[in-house]
N, C-alpha and C positions, 0 to 999 in steps of 0.2 A: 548502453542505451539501445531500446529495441525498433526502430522505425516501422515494425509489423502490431505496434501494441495496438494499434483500433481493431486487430483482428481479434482480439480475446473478450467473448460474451463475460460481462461479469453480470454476477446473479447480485452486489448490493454496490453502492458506491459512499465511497465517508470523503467527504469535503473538511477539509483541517485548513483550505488555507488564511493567514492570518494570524496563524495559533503556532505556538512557538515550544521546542523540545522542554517539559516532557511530553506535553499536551496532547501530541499527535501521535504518539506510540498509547498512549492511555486511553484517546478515543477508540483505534485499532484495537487494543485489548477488549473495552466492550462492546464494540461490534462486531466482532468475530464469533462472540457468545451465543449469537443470536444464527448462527449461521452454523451447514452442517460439512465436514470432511470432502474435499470435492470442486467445495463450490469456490469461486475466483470472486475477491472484492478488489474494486477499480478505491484508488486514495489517489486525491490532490491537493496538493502540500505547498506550502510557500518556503517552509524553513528549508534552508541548502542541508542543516543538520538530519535532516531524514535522509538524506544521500547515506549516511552511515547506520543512521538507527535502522533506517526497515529491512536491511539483508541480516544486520542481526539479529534484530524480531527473530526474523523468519529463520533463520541457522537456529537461537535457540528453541521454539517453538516448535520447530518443524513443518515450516512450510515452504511452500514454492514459488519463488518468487518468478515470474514469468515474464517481466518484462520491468525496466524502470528508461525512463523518459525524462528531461527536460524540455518543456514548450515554453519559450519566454521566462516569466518569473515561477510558472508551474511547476513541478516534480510529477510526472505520474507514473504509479508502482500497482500493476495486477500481481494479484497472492493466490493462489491457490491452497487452501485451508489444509493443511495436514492429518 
């Protein structure tokens, strides 16, 4: 967990929480489409199961993952787009 993650400008932000694995890795999937090489997307997640999917995301994808967080029931994960 990063306790510096309010420092990282993210250019989109995807809201999943509520929404349960696979859901939140397949909204990630299409929002990242829309987005270029570079840029950091802010995701806030309820499922504790994004604790594992989204470093995987990112190892197989190829991105950077910059910070992940639990605030209460929240998950929050900055990516930087590979």
């Amino acid at each position: 967990m990063d306790p510096q993650s309010d420092s990282y400008d993210a250019n989109a932000e995807l809201d999943t929480t509520g929404l349960y694995c696979p859901e939140p890795i397949m909204l990630m999937h299409n929002r990242i489409r829309d987005m270029r090489a570079g840029e950091v997307l802010k995701v806030v997640a309820s499922d504790p199961a994004t604790t594992r999917d989204v470093p995987k995301f990112c190892n197989f994808l190829g991105h950077e993952l910059l910070a992940q967080e639990q605030r209460g029931d929240d998950y929050l994960y900055y990516i930087r787009l590979g």
